[in-house]
C-alpha positions in Angstrom: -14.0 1.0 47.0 -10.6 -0.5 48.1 -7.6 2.0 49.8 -4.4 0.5 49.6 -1.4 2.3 51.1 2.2 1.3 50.7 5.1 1.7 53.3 8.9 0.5 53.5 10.6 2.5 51.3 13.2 4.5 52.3 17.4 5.3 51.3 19.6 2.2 51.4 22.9 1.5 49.6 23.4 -1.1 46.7 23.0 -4.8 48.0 21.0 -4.0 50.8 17.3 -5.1 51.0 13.8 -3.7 51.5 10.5 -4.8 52.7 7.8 -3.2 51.5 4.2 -3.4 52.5 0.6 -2.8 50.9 -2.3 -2.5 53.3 -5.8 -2.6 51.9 -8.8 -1.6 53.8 -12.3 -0.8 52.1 -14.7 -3.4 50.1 -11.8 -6.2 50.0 -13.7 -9.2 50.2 -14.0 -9.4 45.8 -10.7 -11.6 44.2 -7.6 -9.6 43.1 -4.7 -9.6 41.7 -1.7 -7.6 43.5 0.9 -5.8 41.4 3.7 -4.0 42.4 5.1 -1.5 39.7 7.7 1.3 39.9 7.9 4.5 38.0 11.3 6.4 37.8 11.7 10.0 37.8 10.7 10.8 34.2 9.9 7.5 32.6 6.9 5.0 33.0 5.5 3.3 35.4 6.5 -0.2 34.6 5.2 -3.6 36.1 7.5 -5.5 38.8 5.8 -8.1 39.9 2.6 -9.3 39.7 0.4 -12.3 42.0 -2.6 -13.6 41.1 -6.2 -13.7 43.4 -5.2 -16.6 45.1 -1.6 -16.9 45.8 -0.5 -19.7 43.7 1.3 -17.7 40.7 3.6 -14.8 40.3 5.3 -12.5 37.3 8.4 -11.1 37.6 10.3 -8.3 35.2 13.1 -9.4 34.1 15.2 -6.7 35.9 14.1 -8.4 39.2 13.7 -11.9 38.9 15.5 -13.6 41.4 15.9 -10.6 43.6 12.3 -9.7 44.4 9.6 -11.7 45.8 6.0 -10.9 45.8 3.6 -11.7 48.7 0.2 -11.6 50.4 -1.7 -12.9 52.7 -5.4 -12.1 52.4 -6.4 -12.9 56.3 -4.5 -9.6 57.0 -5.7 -8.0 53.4 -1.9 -6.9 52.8 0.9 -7.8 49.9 4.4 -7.0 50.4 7.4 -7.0 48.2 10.8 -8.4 49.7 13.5 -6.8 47.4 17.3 -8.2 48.1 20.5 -7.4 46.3 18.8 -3.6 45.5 20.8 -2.1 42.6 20.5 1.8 41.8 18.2 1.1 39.4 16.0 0.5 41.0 15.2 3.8 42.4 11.7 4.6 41.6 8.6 5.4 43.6 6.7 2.1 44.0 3.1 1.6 43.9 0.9 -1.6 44.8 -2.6 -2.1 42.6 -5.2 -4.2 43.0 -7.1 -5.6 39.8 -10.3 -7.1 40.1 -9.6 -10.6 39.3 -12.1 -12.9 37.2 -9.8 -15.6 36.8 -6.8 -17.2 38.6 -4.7 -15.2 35.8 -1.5 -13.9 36.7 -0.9 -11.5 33.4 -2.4 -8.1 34.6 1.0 -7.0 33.5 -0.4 -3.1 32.3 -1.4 -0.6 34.8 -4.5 0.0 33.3 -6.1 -3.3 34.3 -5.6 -1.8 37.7 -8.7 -0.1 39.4 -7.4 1.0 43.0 -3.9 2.2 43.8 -1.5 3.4 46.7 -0.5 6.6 46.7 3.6 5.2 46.3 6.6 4.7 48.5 9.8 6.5 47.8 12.7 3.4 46.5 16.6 5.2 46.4 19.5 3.1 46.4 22.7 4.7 46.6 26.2 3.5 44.6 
């Protein structure tokens, strides 16, 4: 079993920026693949951004790409996601998943190749 708990979110105005941050504690030593994804009050959760077991590729959304940047570092078993230039849109709660990685793959773009997630971090952005 993995845990994974996400912090960092909080109430900011457009263009500001955000830091959140995805410990994992539990059986962590098995490859995975991080994802952040975002669900909005009353639609999906959809996919953000996505890295793959060992660091060296990342997926973006198209809504994101170019403000977000996805992260980890597996000595401290944490992700994060640096968002810049937030638009109101982007208010959502935000969850990090980890996905069992048999490859170096980066397209675990659907949340139901995700076995452990946070519990989400609450994302508003004011006009």
């Amino acid at each position: 079993q993995v845990q994974l708990a996400e912090s960092g979110g909080g109430l900011v105005q457009a263009g500001d920026s955000l830091r959140l941050s995805c410990a994992a504690s539990g059986r962590t030593s098995r490859s995975y693949a991080v994802g952040w994804f975002r669900q909005p009050r009353g639609k999906e959760r959809e996919v953000v951004a996505v890295m793959n077991r060992n660091g060296y590729s990342t997926y973006y959304a198209d809504s994101v790409k170019g403000r977000f940047a996805i992260s980890r570092d597996n000595a401290k078993n944490a992700a994060y996601l640096q968002m810049n230039s937030l638009k109101p849109e982007d208010t959502a709660v935000y969850y990090c998943a980890a996905a069992p990685a048999y490859s170096d793959s980066v397209y675990y773009l659907r949340a139901g190749s995700y076995t452990y997630w946070g519990q989400g971090t609450q994302v508003t952005v004011s006009s």
